[in-house]
Backbone bond lengths (Angstrom), bond angles and torsions (degrees), N, CA, C in turn:
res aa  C-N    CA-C-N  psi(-1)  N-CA   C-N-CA  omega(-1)  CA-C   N-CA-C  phi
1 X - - - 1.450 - - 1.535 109.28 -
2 X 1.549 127.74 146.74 1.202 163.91 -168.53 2.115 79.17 -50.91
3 X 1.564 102.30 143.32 1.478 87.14 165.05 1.685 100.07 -113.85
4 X 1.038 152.73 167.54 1.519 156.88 -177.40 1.910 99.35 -80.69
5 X 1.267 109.04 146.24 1.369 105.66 170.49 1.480 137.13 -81.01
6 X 0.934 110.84 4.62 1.707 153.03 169.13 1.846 90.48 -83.25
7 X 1.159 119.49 -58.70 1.370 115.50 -158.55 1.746 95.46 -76.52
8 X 1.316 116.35 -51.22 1.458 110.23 165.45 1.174 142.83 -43.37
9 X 0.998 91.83 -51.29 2.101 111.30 172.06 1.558 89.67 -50.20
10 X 1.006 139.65 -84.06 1.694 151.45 179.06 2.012 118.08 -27.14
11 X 1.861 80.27 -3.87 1.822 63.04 -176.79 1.321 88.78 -127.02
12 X 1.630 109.31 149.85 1.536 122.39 -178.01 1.600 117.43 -60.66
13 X 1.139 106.53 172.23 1.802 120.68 -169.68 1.493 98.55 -60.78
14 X 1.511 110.92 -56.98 1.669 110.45 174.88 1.755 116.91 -39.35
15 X 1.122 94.65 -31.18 1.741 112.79 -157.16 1.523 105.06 -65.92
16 X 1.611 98.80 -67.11 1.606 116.29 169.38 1.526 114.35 -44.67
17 X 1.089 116.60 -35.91 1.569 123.63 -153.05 1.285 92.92 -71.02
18 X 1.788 112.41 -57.61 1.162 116.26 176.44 1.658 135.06 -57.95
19 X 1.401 93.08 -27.44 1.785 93.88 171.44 1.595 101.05 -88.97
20 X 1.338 142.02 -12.06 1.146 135.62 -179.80 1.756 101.35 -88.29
21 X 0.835 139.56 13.31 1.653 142.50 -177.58 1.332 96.62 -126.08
22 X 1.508 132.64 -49.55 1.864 132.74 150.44 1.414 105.88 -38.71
23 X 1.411 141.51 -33.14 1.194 128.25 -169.55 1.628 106.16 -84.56
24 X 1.732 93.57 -50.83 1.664 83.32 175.45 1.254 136.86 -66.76
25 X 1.526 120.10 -6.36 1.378 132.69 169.41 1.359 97.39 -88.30
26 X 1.211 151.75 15.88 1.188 126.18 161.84 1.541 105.62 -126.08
27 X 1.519 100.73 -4.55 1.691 95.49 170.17 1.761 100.30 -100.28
28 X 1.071 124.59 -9.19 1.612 115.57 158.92 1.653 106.19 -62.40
29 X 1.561 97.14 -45.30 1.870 88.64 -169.61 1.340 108.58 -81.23
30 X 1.151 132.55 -8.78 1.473 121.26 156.96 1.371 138.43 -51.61
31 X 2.080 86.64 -59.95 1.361 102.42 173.90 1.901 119.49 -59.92
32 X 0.879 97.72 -48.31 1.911 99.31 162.36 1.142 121.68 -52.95
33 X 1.224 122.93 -67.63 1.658 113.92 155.50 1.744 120.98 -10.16
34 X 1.652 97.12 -59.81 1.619 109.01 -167.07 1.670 75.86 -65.06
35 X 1.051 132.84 -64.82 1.692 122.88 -125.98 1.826 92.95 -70.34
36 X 1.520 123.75 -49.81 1.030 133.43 -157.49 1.997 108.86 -69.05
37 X 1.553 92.61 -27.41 1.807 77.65 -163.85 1.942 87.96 -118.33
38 X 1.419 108.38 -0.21 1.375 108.91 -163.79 1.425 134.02 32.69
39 X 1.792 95.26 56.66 1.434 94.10 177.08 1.970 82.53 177.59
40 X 1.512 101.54 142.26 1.354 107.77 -175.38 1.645 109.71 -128.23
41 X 1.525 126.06 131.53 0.750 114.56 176.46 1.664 132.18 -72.45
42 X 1.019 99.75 -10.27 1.919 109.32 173.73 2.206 85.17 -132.00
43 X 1.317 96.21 108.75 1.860 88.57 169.09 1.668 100.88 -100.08
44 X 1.130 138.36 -1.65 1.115 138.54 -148.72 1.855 99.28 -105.17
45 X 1.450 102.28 -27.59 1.430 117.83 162.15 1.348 113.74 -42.26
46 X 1.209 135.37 -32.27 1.511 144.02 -167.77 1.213 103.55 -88.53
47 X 1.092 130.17 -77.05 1.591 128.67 163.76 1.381 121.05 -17.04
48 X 1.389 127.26 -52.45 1.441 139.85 -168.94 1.650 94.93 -89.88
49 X 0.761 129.49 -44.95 1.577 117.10 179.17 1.609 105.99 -70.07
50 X 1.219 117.41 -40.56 1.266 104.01 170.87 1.297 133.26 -58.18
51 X 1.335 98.40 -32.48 1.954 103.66 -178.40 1.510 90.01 -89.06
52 X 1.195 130.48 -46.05 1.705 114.24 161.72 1.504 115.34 -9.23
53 X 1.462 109.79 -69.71 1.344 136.14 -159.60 1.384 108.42 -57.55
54 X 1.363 109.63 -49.66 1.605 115.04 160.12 0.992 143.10 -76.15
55 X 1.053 120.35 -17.24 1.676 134.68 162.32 1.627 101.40 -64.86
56 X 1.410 119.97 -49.32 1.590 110.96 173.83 1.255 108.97 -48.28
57 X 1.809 118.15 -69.44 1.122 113.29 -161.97 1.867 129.99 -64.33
58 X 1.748 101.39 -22.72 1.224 111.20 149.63 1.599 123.41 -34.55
59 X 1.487 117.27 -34.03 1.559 132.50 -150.49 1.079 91.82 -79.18
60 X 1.676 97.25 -68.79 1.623 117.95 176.63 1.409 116.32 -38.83
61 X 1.296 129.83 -40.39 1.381 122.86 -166.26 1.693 97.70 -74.70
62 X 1.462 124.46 -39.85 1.233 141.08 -161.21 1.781 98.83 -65.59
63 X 1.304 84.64 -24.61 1.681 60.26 -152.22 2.143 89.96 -111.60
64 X 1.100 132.88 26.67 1.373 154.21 155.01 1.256 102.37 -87.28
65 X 1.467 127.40 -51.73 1.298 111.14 160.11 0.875 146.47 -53.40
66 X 1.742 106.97 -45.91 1.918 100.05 162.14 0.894 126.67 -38.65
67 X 1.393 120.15 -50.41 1.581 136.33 -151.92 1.316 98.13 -67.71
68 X 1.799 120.02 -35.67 1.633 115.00 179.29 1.233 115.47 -92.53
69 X 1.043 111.51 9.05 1.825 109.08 166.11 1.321 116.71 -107.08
């Protein structure tokens, strides 16, 4: 499930890193899924993990900056 961006902001650099490496293992196993049977039973899953994926790394960038200012 989707985490809230409130709930992200709140979790450390280690934290993100680790749910952002869970995201890409499950958008590899998606995308294979799609490629192998060409057809997904949730396709809409891909989309949302992807903007998942960026909303972390958005976080990440946000908060590398603080640290250098």
């Amino acid at each position: 499930m989707a985490k809230k961006k409130k709930e992200l902001r709140d979790q450390g650099a280690k934290e993100l890193l680790a749910t952002l490496h869970g995201l890409d293992r499950e958008l590899f196993e998606l995308r294979n899924e799609l490629a192998t049977q060409r057809k997904l039973e949730k396709p809409h899953l891909i989309k949302e993990k992807r903007r998942q994926k960026a909303r972390i790394l958005t976080i990440l960038t946000q908060k590398q900056q603080e640290v250098a200012v």
